[in-house]
C-alpha positions in Angstrom: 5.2 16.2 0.4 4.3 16.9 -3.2 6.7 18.0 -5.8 5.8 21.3 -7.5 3.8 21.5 -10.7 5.7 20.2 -13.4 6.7 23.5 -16.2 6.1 21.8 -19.7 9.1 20.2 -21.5 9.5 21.0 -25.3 9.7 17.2 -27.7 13.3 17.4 -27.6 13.6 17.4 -24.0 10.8 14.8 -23.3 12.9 12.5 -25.3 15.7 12.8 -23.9 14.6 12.7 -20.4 12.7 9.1 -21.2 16.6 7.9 -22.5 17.9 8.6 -19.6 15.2 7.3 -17.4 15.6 4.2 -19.5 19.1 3.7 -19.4 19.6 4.8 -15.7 16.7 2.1 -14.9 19.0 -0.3 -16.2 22.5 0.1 -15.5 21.8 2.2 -12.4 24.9 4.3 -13.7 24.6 8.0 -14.6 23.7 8.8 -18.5 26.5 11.1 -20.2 25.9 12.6 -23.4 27.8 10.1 -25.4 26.0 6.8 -24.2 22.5 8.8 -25.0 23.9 9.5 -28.9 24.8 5.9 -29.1 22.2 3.7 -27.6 19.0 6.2 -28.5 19.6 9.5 -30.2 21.8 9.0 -33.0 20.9 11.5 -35.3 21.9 14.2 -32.8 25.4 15.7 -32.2 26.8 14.9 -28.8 27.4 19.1 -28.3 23.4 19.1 -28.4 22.7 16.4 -26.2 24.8 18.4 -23.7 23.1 21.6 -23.8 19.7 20.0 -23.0 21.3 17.5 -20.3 22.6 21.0 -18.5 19.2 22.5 -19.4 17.5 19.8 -17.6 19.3 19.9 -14.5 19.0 23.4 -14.6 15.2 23.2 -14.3 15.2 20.3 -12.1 14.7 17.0 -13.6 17.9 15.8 -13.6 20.9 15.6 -11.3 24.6 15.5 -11.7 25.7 13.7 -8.9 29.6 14.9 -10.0 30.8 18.0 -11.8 32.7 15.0 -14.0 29.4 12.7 -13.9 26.5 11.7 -16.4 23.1 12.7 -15.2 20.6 10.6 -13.2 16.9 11.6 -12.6 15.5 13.7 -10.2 12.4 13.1 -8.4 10.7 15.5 -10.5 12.4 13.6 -13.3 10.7 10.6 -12.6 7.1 11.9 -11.8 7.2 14.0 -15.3 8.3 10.6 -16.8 5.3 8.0 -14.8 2.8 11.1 -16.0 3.3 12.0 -19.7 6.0 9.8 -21.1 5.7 6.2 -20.0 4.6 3.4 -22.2 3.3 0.6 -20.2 4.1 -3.0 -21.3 1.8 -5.7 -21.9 1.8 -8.6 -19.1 2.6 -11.5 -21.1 1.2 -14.9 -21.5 4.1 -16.2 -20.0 3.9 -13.7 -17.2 0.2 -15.0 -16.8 1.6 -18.4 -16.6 3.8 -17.5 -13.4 1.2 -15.8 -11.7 -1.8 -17.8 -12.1 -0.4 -21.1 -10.6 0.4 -19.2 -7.8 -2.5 -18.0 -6.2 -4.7 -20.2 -5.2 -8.2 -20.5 -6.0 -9.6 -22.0 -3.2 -7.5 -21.0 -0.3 -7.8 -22.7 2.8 -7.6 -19.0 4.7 -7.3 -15.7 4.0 -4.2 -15.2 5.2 -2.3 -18.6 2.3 -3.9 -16.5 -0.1 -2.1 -12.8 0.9 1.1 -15.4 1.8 0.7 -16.3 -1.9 0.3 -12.9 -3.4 3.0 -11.3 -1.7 5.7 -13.9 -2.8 4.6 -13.9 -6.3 4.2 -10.0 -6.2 7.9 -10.0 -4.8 9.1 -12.4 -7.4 7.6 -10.6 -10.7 8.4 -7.0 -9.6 11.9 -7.6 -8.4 10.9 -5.4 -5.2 9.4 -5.5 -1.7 6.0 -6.9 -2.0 3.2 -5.3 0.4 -0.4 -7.0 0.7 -3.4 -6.0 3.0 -6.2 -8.2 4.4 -9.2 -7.0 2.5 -11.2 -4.0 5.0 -14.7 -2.9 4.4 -15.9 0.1 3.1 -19.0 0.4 5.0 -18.5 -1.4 8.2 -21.3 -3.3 9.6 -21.8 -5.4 12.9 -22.8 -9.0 11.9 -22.8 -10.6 15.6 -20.4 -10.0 18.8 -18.9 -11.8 21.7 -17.5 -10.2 25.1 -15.0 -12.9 26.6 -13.6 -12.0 30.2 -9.8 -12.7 30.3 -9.6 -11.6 34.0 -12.0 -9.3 36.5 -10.3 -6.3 35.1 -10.4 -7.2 31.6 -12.3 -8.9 28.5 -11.7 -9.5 24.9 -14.5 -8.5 22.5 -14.9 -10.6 19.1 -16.7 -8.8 16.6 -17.9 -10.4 13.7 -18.2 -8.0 10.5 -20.8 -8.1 7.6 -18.4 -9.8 5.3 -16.9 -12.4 7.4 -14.2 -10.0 8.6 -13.5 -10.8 12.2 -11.7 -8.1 14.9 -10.8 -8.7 17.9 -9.8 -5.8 20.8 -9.0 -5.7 24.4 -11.5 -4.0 26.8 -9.9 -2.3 29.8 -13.0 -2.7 32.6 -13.6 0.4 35.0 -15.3 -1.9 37.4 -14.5 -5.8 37.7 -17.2 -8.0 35.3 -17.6 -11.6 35.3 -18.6 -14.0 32.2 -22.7 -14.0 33.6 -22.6 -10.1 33.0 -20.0 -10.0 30.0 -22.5 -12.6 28.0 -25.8 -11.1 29.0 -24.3 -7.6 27.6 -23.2 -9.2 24.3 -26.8 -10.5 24.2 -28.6 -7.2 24.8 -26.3 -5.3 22.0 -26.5 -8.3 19.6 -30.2 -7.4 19.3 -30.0 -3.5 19.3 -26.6 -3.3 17.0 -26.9 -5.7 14.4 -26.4 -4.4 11.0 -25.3 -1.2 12.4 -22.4 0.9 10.7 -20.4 3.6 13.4 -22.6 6.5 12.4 -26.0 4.2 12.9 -24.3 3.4 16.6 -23.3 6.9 17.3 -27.1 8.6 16.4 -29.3 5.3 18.2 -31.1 6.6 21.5 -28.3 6.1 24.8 -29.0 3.5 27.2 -31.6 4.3 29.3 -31.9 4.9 33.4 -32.8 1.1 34.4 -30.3 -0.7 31.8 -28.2 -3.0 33.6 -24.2 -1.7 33.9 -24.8 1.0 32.0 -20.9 2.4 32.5 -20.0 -1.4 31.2 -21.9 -1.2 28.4 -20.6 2.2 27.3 -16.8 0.8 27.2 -17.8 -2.1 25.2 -20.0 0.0 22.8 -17.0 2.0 22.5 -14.1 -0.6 21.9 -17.3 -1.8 18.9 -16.8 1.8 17.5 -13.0 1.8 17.2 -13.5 -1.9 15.7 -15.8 0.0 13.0 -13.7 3.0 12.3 -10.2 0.6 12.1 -12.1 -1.3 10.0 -13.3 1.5 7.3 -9.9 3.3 7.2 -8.0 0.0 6.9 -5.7 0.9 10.0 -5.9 -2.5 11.6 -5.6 -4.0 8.2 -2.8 -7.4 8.0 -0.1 -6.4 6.6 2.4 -8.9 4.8 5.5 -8.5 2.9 8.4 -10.6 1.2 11.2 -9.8 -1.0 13.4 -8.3 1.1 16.1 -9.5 -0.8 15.0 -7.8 -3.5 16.7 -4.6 -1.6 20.0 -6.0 -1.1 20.2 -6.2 -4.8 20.0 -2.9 -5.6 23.0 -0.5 -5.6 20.7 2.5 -4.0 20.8 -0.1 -0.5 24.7 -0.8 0.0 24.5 1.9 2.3 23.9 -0.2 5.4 22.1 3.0 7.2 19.8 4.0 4.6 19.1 0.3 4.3 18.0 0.1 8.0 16.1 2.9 8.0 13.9 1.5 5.1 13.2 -1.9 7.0 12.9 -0.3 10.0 9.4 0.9 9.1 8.5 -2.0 7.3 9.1 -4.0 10.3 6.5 -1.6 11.9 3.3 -3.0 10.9 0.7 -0.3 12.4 2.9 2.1 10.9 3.0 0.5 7.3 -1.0 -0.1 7.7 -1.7 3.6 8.6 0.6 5.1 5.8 -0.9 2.5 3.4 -4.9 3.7 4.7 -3.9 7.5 3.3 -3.4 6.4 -0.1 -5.6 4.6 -0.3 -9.3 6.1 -3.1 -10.7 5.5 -6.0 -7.5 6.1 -8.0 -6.8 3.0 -10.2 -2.9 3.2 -9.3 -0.7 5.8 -7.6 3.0 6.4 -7.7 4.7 7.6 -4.5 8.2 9.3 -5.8 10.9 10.0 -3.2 10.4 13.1 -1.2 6.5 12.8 -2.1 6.1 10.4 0.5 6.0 12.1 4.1 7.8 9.2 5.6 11.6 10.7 6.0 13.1 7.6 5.5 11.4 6.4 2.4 12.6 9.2 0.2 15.0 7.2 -1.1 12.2 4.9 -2.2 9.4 4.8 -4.4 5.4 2.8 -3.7 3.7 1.6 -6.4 -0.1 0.9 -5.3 -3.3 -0.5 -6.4 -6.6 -1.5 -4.9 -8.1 -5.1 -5.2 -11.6 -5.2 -5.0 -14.1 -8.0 -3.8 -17.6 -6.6 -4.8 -18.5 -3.2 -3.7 -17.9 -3.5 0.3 -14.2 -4.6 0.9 -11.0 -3.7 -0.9 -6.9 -4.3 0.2 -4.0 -2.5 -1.0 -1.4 -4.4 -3.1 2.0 -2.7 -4.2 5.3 -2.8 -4.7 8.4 -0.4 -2.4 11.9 0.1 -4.2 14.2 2.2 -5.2 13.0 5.4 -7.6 14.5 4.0 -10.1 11.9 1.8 -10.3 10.9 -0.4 -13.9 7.1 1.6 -13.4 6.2 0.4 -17.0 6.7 -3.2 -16.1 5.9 -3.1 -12.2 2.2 -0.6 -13.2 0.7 -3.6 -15.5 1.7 -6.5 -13.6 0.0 -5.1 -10.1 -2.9 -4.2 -11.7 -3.1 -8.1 -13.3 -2.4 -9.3 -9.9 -4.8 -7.4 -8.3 -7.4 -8.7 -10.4 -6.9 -12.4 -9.4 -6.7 -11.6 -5.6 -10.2 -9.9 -5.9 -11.6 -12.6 -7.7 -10.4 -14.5 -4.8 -11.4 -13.0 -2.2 -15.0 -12.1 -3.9 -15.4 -16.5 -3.8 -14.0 -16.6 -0.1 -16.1 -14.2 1.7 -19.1 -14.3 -0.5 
Protein backbone atom coordinates (compact mmCIF):
# COMPACT_ATOMS: atom_id res chain seq x y z
CA UNK A 1 0.00 0.00 0.00
CA UNK A 2 1.50 3.39 -0.82
CA UNK A 3 0.64 6.58 0.85
CA UNK A 4 -0.69 9.35 -1.38
CA UNK A 5 1.56 11.95 -2.89
CA UNK A 6 2.79 14.17 -0.35
CA UNK A 7 1.08 18.18 -0.93
CA UNK A 8 4.12 20.48 -0.28
CA UNK A 9 4.69 21.92 3.28
CA UNK A 10 5.52 25.70 3.57
CA UNK A 11 9.26 26.26 5.94
CA UNK A 12 7.31 26.77 8.90
CA UNK A 13 5.59 23.70 8.77
CA UNK A 14 8.61 21.52 7.61
CA UNK A 15 10.21 22.63 10.85
CA UNK A 16 7.98 22.01 12.88
CA UNK A 17 7.06 18.64 11.72
CA UNK A 18 10.99 17.54 12.02
CA UNK A 19 10.59 18.79 16.06
CA UNK A 20 8.13 16.71 16.53
CA UNK A 21 9.48 13.75 14.68
CA UNK A 22 12.55 14.40 16.82
CA UNK A 23 11.13 14.69 20.07
CA UNK A 24 8.47 11.85 19.55
CA UNK A 25 11.55 9.57 18.42
CA UNK A 26 12.86 10.06 21.71
CA UNK A 27 10.44 10.19 24.44
CA UNK A 28 7.88 8.16 22.54
CA UNK A 29 5.33 10.66 24.17
CA UNK A 30 3.15 12.99 22.17
CA UNK A 31 4.60 16.67 21.32
CA UNK A 32 2.29 19.58 22.67
CA UNK A 33 2.81 22.96 21.73
CA UNK A 34 4.70 24.04 24.79
CA UNK A 35 7.51 21.25 24.88
CA UNK A 36 8.11 22.30 20.89
CA UNK A 37 8.51 26.30 22.10
CA UNK A 38 10.88 25.12 24.74
CA UNK A 39 13.22 22.49 23.48
CA UNK A 40 13.27 23.84 19.56
CA UNK A 41 11.32 26.84 18.53
CA UNK A 42 11.78 29.46 20.95
CA UNK A 43 11.30 32.39 19.09
CA UNK A 44 7.74 31.51 18.29
CA UNK A 45 4.57 32.11 20.51
CA UNK A 46 3.04 28.93 21.80
CA UNK A 47 -0.59 30.32 20.10
CA UNK A 48 1.36 29.78 16.68
CA UNK A 49 2.78 26.66 17.28
CA UNK A 50 -0.84 25.56 17.83
CA UNK A 51 -2.33 26.64 14.72
CA UNK A 52 0.19 24.74 12.56
CA UNK A 53 0.09 21.51 15.00
CA UNK A 54 -3.98 21.58 14.08
CA UNK A 55 -2.99 22.53 10.56
CA UNK A 56 -0.93 19.48 10.30
CA UNK A 57 -3.24 17.05 11.53
CA UNK A 58 -5.69 18.54 9.50
CA UNK A 59 -3.76 17.64 6.29
CA UNK A 60 -2.62 14.47 7.58
CA UNK A 61 0.83 14.37 8.99
CA UNK A 62 0.14 14.36 12.28
CA UNK A 63 -2.22 12.63 14.79
CA UNK A 64 -3.76 13.54 18.05
CA UNK A 65 -4.18 10.41 19.65
CA UNK A 66 -6.54 12.54 22.45
CA UNK A 67 -8.67 15.59 22.09
CA UNK A 68 -6.42 16.62 25.39
CA UNK A 69 -3.14 15.07 23.75
CA UNK A 70 0.20 16.42 22.08
CA UNK A 71 0.55 15.24 18.51
CA UNK A 72 2.52 12.21 17.29
CA UNK A 73 3.32 11.52 13.48
CA UNK A 74 1.41 10.07 11.06
CA UNK A 75 2.65 7.73 8.54
CA UNK A 76 2.57 10.37 6.05
CA UNK A 77 4.38 12.25 8.71
CA UNK A 78 7.18 10.13 8.79
CA UNK A 79 7.62 9.49 4.92
CA UNK A 80 7.49 13.43 4.29
CA UNK A 81 10.17 13.58 7.11
CA UNK A 82 12.75 10.20 5.59
CA UNK A 83 12.22 12.21 2.02
CA UNK A 84 12.81 15.96 2.36
CA UNK A 85 13.79 16.71 5.92
CA UNK A 86 16.15 14.15 7.41
CA UNK A 87 19.78 14.83 8.11
CA UNK A 88 21.68 11.67 8.20
CA UNK A 89 24.45 11.23 10.84
CA UNK A 90 27.84 10.32 10.31
CA UNK A 91 28.82 6.58 11.52
CA UNK A 92 31.45 7.25 13.90
CA UNK A 93 34.90 6.04 14.44
CA UNK A 94 33.79 4.56 17.49
CA UNK A 95 30.82 3.08 15.71
CA UNK A 96 33.43 1.55 13.23
CA UNK A 97 35.20 0.17 16.12
CA UNK A 98 32.00 -1.91 17.26
CA UNK A 99 31.35 -3.12 14.02
CA UNK A 100 34.52 -4.13 12.49
CA UNK A 101 35.64 -6.61 15.22
CA UNK A 102 32.54 -8.19 14.68
CA UNK A 103 32.40 -9.56 11.43
CA UNK A 104 34.75 -11.73 10.60
CA UNK A 105 37.06 -11.64 7.85
CA UNK A 106 37.63 -15.05 7.20
CA UNK A 107 34.57 -16.83 8.11
CA UNK A 108 34.64 -20.36 8.44
CA UNK A 109 30.94 -20.55 6.57
CA UNK A 110 28.62 -18.52 5.20
CA UNK A 111 26.24 -18.85 7.52
CA UNK A 112 29.08 -17.39 11.11
CA UNK A 113 29.27 -14.63 8.89
CA UNK A 114 25.16 -13.70 8.49
CA UNK A 115 25.22 -15.05 12.43
CA UNK A 116 27.67 -12.24 12.94
CA UNK A 117 25.99 -9.52 10.99
CA UNK A 118 22.72 -9.95 12.33
CA UNK A 119 23.76 -9.65 16.00
CA UNK A 120 25.81 -6.69 15.42
CA UNK A 121 23.05 -5.18 13.08
CA UNK A 122 20.59 -5.91 16.14
CA UNK A 123 22.98 -4.39 18.67
CA UNK A 124 23.81 -0.90 16.78
CA UNK A 125 20.26 -0.30 15.45
CA UNK A 126 18.45 -1.04 18.71
CA UNK A 127 15.93 -3.12 16.40
CA UNK A 128 15.16 -6.51 14.86
CA UNK A 129 18.02 -7.36 12.61
CA UNK A 130 17.13 -9.28 9.24
CA UNK A 131 20.08 -10.78 6.98
CA UNK A 132 19.84 -12.87 3.68
CA UNK A 133 22.22 -15.49 2.29
CA UNK A 134 23.69 -13.77 -0.70
CA UNK A 135 21.33 -15.10 -4.14
CA UNK A 136 22.46 -14.64 -7.65
CA UNK A 137 21.38 -12.33 -10.07
CA UNK A 138 21.86 -14.40 -13.07
CA UNK A 139 21.65 -17.96 -12.03
CA UNK A 140 23.79 -20.48 -13.53
CA UNK A 141 24.19 -24.34 -13.29
CA UNK A 142 27.87 -25.12 -12.16
CA UNK A 143 27.39 -29.10 -11.65
CA UNK A 144 24.38 -31.33 -10.20
CA UNK A 145 23.73 -34.45 -8.31
CA UNK A 146 20.35 -36.61 -8.21
CA UNK A 147 20.45 -38.69 -4.87
CA UNK A 148 17.54 -41.35 -4.43
CA UNK A 149 16.16 -41.11 -0.90
CA UNK A 150 13.67 -43.94 -1.60
CA UNK A 151 12.01 -45.60 -5.05
CA UNK A 152 9.49 -42.79 -5.01
CA UNK A 153 11.77 -40.08 -4.28
CA UNK A 154 15.30 -38.31 -4.80
CA UNK A 155 17.05 -35.31 -3.65
CA UNK A 156 18.69 -33.16 -6.27
CA UNK A 157 21.97 -31.00 -5.24
CA UNK A 158 22.57 -28.31 -7.53
CA UNK A 159 25.64 -26.58 -7.47
CA UNK A 160 25.36 -22.69 -8.59
CA UNK A 161 28.04 -20.55 -10.57
CA UNK A 162 29.16 -18.87 -7.39
CA UNK A 163 29.42 -21.60 -5.00
CA UNK A 164 25.71 -21.29 -3.96
CA UNK A 165 24.42 -24.69 -3.38
CA UNK A 166 20.29 -25.73 -3.45
CA UNK A 167 18.97 -28.53 -2.63
CA UNK A 168 15.07 -29.74 -3.56
CA UNK A 169 13.06 -32.84 -3.18
CA UNK A 170 11.98 -34.66 -6.45
CA UNK A 171 8.60 -36.41 -6.21
CA UNK A 172 9.21 -39.48 -8.87
CA UNK A 173 6.15 -40.47 -11.22
CA UNK A 174 7.64 -43.84 -11.79
CA UNK A 175 10.10 -45.64 -9.09
CA UNK A 176 14.12 -44.79 -10.04
CA UNK A 177 17.06 -46.36 -8.57
CA UNK A 178 20.64 -44.72 -7.89
CA UNK A 179 22.09 -46.58 -11.52
CA UNK A 180 19.36 -44.47 -13.41
CA UNK A 181 19.30 -41.27 -10.93
CA UNK A 182 23.36 -40.99 -11.52
CA UNK A 183 23.42 -41.71 -15.21
CA UNK A 184 20.69 -38.87 -15.61
CA UNK A 185 22.74 -36.36 -13.56
CA UNK A 186 25.58 -37.35 -15.92
CA UNK A 187 23.70 -36.78 -19.28
CA UNK A 188 22.36 -33.18 -18.03
CA UNK A 189 25.76 -32.32 -16.35
CA UNK A 190 27.09 -32.20 -20.00
CA UNK A 191 24.00 -30.49 -21.78
CA UNK A 192 23.19 -27.93 -18.81
CA UNK A 193 26.30 -26.58 -17.54
CA UNK A 194 26.56 -22.91 -17.50
CA UNK A 195 22.98 -22.71 -18.30
CA UNK A 196 20.72 -19.81 -16.73
CA UNK A 197 16.51 -20.79 -16.64
CA UNK A 198 15.85 -19.08 -20.01
CA UNK A 199 19.04 -21.02 -21.68
CA UNK A 200 17.18 -24.37 -20.24
CA UNK A 201 13.76 -23.38 -21.23
CA UNK A 202 14.78 -22.40 -25.27
CA UNK A 203 17.56 -25.75 -25.56
CA UNK A 204 16.00 -28.41 -28.14
CA UNK A 205 13.57 -31.17 -25.82
CA UNK A 206 14.78 -34.55 -25.26
CA UNK A 207 14.60 -36.51 -28.06
CA UNK A 208 12.47 -39.89 -29.00
CA UNK A 209 15.42 -42.55 -27.93
CA UNK A 210 16.61 -40.62 -24.61
CA UNK A 211 16.52 -42.83 -21.80
CA UNK A 212 13.38 -41.99 -19.11
CA UNK A 213 12.52 -39.20 -20.85
CA UNK A 214 9.36 -38.48 -18.30
CA UNK A 215 12.31 -38.77 -15.40
CA UNK A 216 14.33 -36.53 -16.87
CA UNK A 217 11.60 -33.90 -17.47
CA UNK A 218 10.78 -33.80 -13.41
CA UNK A 219 14.37 -33.37 -12.67
CA UNK A 220 14.96 -30.69 -15.40
CA UNK A 221 12.07 -29.08 -13.85
CA UNK A 222 12.81 -29.25 -9.94
CA UNK A 223 16.68 -27.52 -11.78
CA UNK A 224 14.26 -24.67 -13.07
CA UNK A 225 12.59 -23.82 -9.77
CA UNK A 226 16.25 -24.13 -8.22
CA UNK A 227 17.08 -21.27 -10.91
CA UNK A 228 14.14 -19.03 -10.60
CA UNK A 229 14.29 -19.30 -6.33
CA UNK A 230 17.53 -18.49 -6.78
CA UNK A 231 17.24 -15.15 -8.96
CA UNK A 232 14.24 -13.79 -7.02
CA UNK A 233 15.83 -14.62 -3.63
CA UNK A 234 12.79 -16.62 -2.42
CA UNK A 235 14.66 -19.55 -1.01
CA UNK A 236 17.14 -17.10 0.36
CA UNK A 237 18.38 -17.82 4.50
CA UNK A 238 16.92 -15.77 6.43
CA UNK A 239 18.34 -14.89 10.01
CA UNK A 240 17.37 -12.51 12.59
CA UNK A 241 18.22 -11.39 16.31
CA UNK A 242 17.21 -8.74 18.47
CA UNK A 243 14.06 -9.56 19.45
CA UNK A 244 14.49 -7.96 22.51
CA UNK A 245 14.90 -4.98 20.92
CA UNK A 246 10.85 -5.09 20.57
CA UNK A 247 10.03 -5.70 24.07
CA UNK A 248 11.66 -2.42 24.69
CA UNK A 249 9.62 -0.28 22.95
CA UNK A 250 6.32 1.12 24.28
CA UNK A 251 4.57 0.64 20.66
CA UNK A 252 4.92 -3.57 21.75
CA UNK A 253 3.32 -3.81 25.38
CA UNK A 254 0.36 -4.72 23.57
CA UNK A 255 0.84 -8.47 23.86
CA UNK A 256 -1.43 -8.98 20.54
CA UNK A 257 0.14 -6.62 18.28
CA UNK A 258 3.41 -7.98 19.57
CA UNK A 259 2.43 -11.57 18.39
CA UNK A 260 1.30 -10.72 15.38
CA UNK A 261 4.74 -9.03 14.51
CA UNK A 262 6.81 -12.24 15.48
CA UNK A 263 4.40 -14.32 14.06
CA UNK A 264 5.64 -13.58 10.57
CA UNK A 265 9.05 -13.25 11.44
CA UNK A 266 8.98 -16.70 12.73
CA UNK A 267 7.79 -17.56 9.08
CA UNK A 268 10.78 -17.68 7.20
CA UNK A 269 9.44 -18.37 3.46
CA UNK A 270 7.13 -15.66 4.21
CA UNK A 271 9.90 -13.02 5.40
CA UNK A 272 12.15 -14.32 2.30
CA UNK A 273 9.35 -13.69 -0.23
CA UNK A 274 8.33 -10.14 1.22
CA UNK A 275 12.05 -9.35 1.50
CA UNK A 276 12.53 -10.64 -2.67
CA UNK A 277 9.78 -7.57 -3.62
CA UNK A 278 11.90 -4.96 -2.36
CA UNK A 279 14.43 -5.83 -3.30
CA UNK A 280 16.29 -3.32 -6.99
CA UNK A 281 18.71 -1.14 -7.60
CA UNK A 282 17.57 1.35 -4.98
CA UNK A 283 20.50 2.19 -2.56
CA UNK A 284 18.04 2.02 0.62
CA UNK A 285 14.22 1.88 0.99
CA UNK A 286 12.01 2.86 3.84
CA UNK A 287 8.88 0.72 4.35
CA UNK A 288 6.41 3.14 6.67
CA UNK A 289 3.42 1.49 8.35
CA UNK A 290 0.52 0.97 6.17
CA UNK A 291 3.04 0.98 3.07
CA UNK A 292 3.90 -2.42 3.73
CA UNK A 293 1.09 -4.93 2.36
CA UNK A 294 1.70 -7.20 5.28
CA UNK A 295 -1.51 -6.31 7.74
CA UNK A 296 0.37 -6.98 10.65
CA UNK A 297 3.48 -4.95 10.06
CA UNK A 298 1.71 -1.60 9.87
CA UNK A 299 2.58 -0.87 13.08
CA UNK A 300 6.18 -1.33 12.01
CA UNK A 301 8.57 0.19 9.84
CA UNK A 302 11.78 -1.93 7.41
CA UNK A 303 14.73 -0.23 6.80
CA UNK A 304 16.60 -2.12 3.82
CA UNK A 305 19.70 -2.14 1.87
CA UNK A 306 21.49 -4.51 -0.55
CA UNK A 307 25.08 -5.88 -0.03
CA UNK A 308 26.79 -6.68 -2.94
CA UNK A 309 29.66 -9.33 -3.81
CA UNK A 310 30.71 -8.35 -7.39
CA UNK A 311 28.18 -8.04 -10.00
CA UNK A 312 26.32 -11.66 -9.69
CA UNK A 313 25.08 -12.16 -6.07
CA UNK A 314 23.58 -9.66 -3.54
CA UNK A 315 21.52 -10.20 0.07
CA UNK A 316 19.24 -8.00 1.73
CA UNK A 317 20.31 -6.50 5.15
CA UNK A 318 17.82 -4.29 7.28
CA UNK A 319 16.53 -3.33 10.22
CA UNK A 320 12.10 -3.87 11.45
CA UNK A 321 10.85 -1.57 14.33
CA UNK A 322 8.54 0.56 15.31
CA UNK A 323 7.77 3.80 12.89
CA UNK A 324 9.18 5.76 15.12
CA UNK A 325 12.17 4.62 14.07
CA UNK A 326 15.86 6.73 14.62
CA UNK A 327 16.08 6.52 10.33
CA UNK A 328 18.94 9.12 10.50
CA UNK A 329 21.03 6.88 12.65
CA UNK A 330 19.73 3.35 11.60
CA UNK A 331 20.06 4.72 7.27
CA UNK A 332 24.06 5.23 7.67
CA UNK A 333 24.92 2.51 9.89
CA UNK A 334 23.22 -0.33 7.35
CA UNK A 335 24.65 1.12 4.55
CA UNK A 336 28.35 0.80 6.51
CA UNK A 337 27.50 -2.58 7.44
CA UNK A 338 26.50 -3.62 4.33
CA UNK A 339 29.65 -2.66 2.88
CA UNK A 340 31.76 -5.00 5.17
CA UNK A 341 29.44 -8.06 4.55
CA UNK A 342 30.01 -7.58 0.71
CA UNK A 343 33.50 -7.33 1.04
CA UNK A 344 33.09 -10.59 2.76
CA UNK A 345 31.30 -12.39 0.89
CA UNK A 346 33.21 -11.09 -2.48
CA UNK A 347 36.58 -13.08 -0.55
CA UNK A 348 34.38 -16.17 0.37
CA UNK A 349 32.85 -17.17 -2.84
CA UNK A 350 35.38 -15.63 -5.14
Amino acid sequence: MEIAAQPPLDQRKQQILKAVVSDYTETGIPVGSQALAAKYLATWSSATIRNELANLVDIGYLLQPHTSAGRVPSDRGYRYYVDFLMEEEAVSAAMRRQVDPRIPEHPGSMDELLEAAAMVLALITESVSIVTGPTALNARLKHLDVVSLDSQHALLIALLEGNLLRQQVVELTNPADQEALSALAGTLNVELRGLGADEILAAPAAGPGTPLPQLRDEVVGHVLSVLRSAQTGQDAVVLHDGFRNLLRQPEFGDVERLQAVLGILEEERVLGQLLAAFQDERDLQIVIGAENEVAQLHTCSLVLTTYRAGSGRRGTIGVLGPTRMRYPQIAPRLRYLSRRVGQVVERMLG
